[in-house]
N, C-alpha and C positions, 0 to 999 in steps of 0.2 A: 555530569553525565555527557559521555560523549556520543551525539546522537550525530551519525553521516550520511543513512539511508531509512527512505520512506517507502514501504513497499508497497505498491495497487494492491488491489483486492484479488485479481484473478496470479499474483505469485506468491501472497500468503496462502490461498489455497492451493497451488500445486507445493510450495518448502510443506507446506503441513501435511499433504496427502499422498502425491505421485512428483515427489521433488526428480523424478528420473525426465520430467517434461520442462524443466527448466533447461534455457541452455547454458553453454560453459560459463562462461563470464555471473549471468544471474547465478550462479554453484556458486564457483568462485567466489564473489563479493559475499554471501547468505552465510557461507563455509567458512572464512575467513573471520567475518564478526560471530560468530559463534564461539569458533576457536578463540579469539579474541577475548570473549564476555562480553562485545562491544553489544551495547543495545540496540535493536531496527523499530524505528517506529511504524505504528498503523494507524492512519487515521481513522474516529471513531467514526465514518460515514462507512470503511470497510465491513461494518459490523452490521449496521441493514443491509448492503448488497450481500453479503453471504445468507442473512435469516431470507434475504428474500430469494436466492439461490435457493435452499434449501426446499424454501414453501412451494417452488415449482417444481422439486424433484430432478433438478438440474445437477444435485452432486450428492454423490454416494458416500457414506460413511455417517458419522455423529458432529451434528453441530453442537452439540453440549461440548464433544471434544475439544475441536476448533475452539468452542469459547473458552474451556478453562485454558487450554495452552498461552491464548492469548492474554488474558486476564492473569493468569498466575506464573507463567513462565518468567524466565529471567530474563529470556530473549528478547521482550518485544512491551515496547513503552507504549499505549493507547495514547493518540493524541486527540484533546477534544478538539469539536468547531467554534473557535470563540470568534469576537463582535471582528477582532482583526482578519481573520481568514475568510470570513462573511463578505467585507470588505474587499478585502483582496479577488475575489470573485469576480466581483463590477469593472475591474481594470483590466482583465483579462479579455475583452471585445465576444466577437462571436465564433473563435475558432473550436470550439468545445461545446459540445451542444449540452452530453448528459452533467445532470447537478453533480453528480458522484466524481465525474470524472473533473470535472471543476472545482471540486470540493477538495479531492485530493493536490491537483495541482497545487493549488492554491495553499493549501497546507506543505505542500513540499516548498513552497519557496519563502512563506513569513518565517518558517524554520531554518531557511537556507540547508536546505535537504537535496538530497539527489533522489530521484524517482526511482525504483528499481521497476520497469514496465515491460510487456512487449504490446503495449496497446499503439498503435503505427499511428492513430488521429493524435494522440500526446506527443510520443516524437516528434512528427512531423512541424507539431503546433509549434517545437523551438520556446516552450512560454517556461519551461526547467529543465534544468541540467535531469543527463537520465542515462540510468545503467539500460541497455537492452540488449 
């Protein structure tokens, strides 16, 4: 499997919803492995931030949707949180406050993944390579 990008939770849900809020480059890269059949992974921590999007009425539409896309689609490989990504957390110091967003990291790099983000505290943090 050739796996080259991990996407944050808030650009699974605009490629799945309002992909018109992505910008060129995030199109580009998303467009690209699709046309490709290359697979994008998600890590499985995106998958409470969106039930819990939802549960505060912060996104419109169906999270049953969202989940079978993700779950059944060809596009998109669930990666779990195993004991190594766990790990990898603790090395990362304190530039990352939310779990989520250290959870992801963290999985973009035991994979050796590129982030696709526009979250500016991850950029910023330099801790993975990252499409923004």
């Amino acid at each position: 499997m050739d796996l080259r990008f991990l996407l944050d939770t808030h650009i699974v849900i605009r490629w799945l919803t309002e992909p018109r809020k992505l910008n060129r480059e995030q199109t580009r890269v998303l467009e690209d492995a699709e046309r490709r059949g290359a697979p994008l992974a998600v890590s499985a921590i995106s998958l409470l931030e969106i039930a819990a999007l939802f549960g505060k009425d912060r996104l419109r539409g169906s999270m049953a949707e969202i989940f079978e896309k993700l779950d059944k689609g060809p596009l998109f490989v669930l990666l779990p949180i195993t004991v190594e990504i766990a790990a990898e957390v603790a090395t990362m110091g304190g530039a990352l406050s939310g779990p989520a967003d250290r959870a992801i990291v963290a999985t973009a790099r035991v994979h050796r993944l590129r982030l696709v983000t526009s979250d500016r505290r991850i950029v910023e943090s330099k801790l993975v390579s990252v499409v923004e």
